[in-house]
N, C-alpha and C positions, 0 to 999 in steps of 0.2 A: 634103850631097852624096848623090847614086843611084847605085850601080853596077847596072849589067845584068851580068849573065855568061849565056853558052850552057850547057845540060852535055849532050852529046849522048851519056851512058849514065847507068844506073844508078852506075857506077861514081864518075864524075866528081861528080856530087853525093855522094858517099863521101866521096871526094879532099875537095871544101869544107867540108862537115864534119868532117873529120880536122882541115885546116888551120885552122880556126876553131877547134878544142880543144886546141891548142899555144896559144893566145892568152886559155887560159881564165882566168876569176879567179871569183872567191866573189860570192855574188848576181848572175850574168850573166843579164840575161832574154833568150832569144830568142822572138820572135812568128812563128809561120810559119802564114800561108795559102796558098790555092790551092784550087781544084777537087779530089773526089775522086780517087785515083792519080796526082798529080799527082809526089808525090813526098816530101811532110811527114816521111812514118815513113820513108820509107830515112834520109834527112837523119840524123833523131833516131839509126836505129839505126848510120850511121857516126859520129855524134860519139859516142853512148856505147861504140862499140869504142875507140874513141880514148882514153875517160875509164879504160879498165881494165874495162867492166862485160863478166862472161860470160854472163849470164841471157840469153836468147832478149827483147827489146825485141818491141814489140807495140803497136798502139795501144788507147791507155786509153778507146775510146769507152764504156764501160760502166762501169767504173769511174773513169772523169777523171781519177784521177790517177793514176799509179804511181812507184813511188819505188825506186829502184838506189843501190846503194853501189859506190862509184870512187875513183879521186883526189880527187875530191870528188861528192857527192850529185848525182843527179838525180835531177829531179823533172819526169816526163815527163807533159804535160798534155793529154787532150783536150778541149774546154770548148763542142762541136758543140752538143750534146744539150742544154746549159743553158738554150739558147736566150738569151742575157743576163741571165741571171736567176742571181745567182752570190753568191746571200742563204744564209748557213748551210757555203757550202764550204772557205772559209777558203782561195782562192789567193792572197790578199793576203800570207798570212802565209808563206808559201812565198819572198817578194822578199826575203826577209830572213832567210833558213835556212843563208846559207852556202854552199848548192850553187847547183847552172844548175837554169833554169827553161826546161823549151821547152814552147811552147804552143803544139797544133797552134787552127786555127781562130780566132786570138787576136782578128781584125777583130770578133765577136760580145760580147767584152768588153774593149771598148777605153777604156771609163770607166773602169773601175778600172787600167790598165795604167801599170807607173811612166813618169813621163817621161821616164829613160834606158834603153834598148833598145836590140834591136837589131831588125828586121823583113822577112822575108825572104816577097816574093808570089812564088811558082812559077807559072807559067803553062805550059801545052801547047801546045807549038809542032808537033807530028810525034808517030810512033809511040815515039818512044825520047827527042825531044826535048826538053826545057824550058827556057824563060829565067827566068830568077832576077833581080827586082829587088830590091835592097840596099837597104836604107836605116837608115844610123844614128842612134840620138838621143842626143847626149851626147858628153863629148869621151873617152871608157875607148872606146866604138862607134866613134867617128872613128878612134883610134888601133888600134882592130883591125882596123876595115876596111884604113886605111891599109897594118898590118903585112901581111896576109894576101893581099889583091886587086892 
């Protein structure tokens, strides 16, 4: 199943992300794409307010990965700049650490991506708007969409 949602602030994409980290468990992947400022790192930085983390959140385009301690781990990903080419970076091993996984730009390394996720496309609807396509894989994703949407 797809959910669409509106979020017509920065806020409200906060708000999903909050609501999506009351549903957190250990190795959760989420896959987020979209267009530049579409909205990827607010998302990230309200779920890891969510998580307990106080570090200023940032996108890791330069370094790919960055890693926060919380309620549990994150492991905040950008994986832009690899171009698919994800030989030597070791994100495989990350699905298996325990913590959440968000991957901004995840469509680029969709080969290696586990088959249960969760996958969130942002699109630009307006100057403050976006629609949010949902999509879960797996029945842990069904049941959080369920709980949350």
């Amino acid at each position: 199943m797809e959910y669409k949602l509106t979020m017509r602030s920065e806020m409200d994409t906060i708000a999903l992300a909050q609501n999506l980290e009351s549903e957190k468990f250990p190795n959760m992947v989420i896959c987020l794409d979209g267009e530049l400022g579409s909205g990827k790192t607010v998302f990230t930085k309200g779920f890891a307010n969510a998580l307990g983390i106080t570090e200023t959140v940032t996108s890791p385009t330069f370094n790919i990965i960055k890693e926060y301690d919380g309620e549990l781990p994150l492991y905040h990903m950008d994986v832009y700049r690899l171009d698919g080419n994800t030989e030597g970076v070791g994100i495989e091993d990350y699905f298996n650490k325990g913590g959440v996984v968000i991957i901004e730009w995840a469509s680029t390394i969709k080969d290696i991506l586990p088959d249960e996720r969760l996958d969130i496309k942002f699109k630009i609807a307006g100057e403050n708007t976006r629609v949010l396509i949902i999509t879960p894989h797996g029945k842990k994703y069904d049941d959080l969409c369920e709980a949350v949407l």
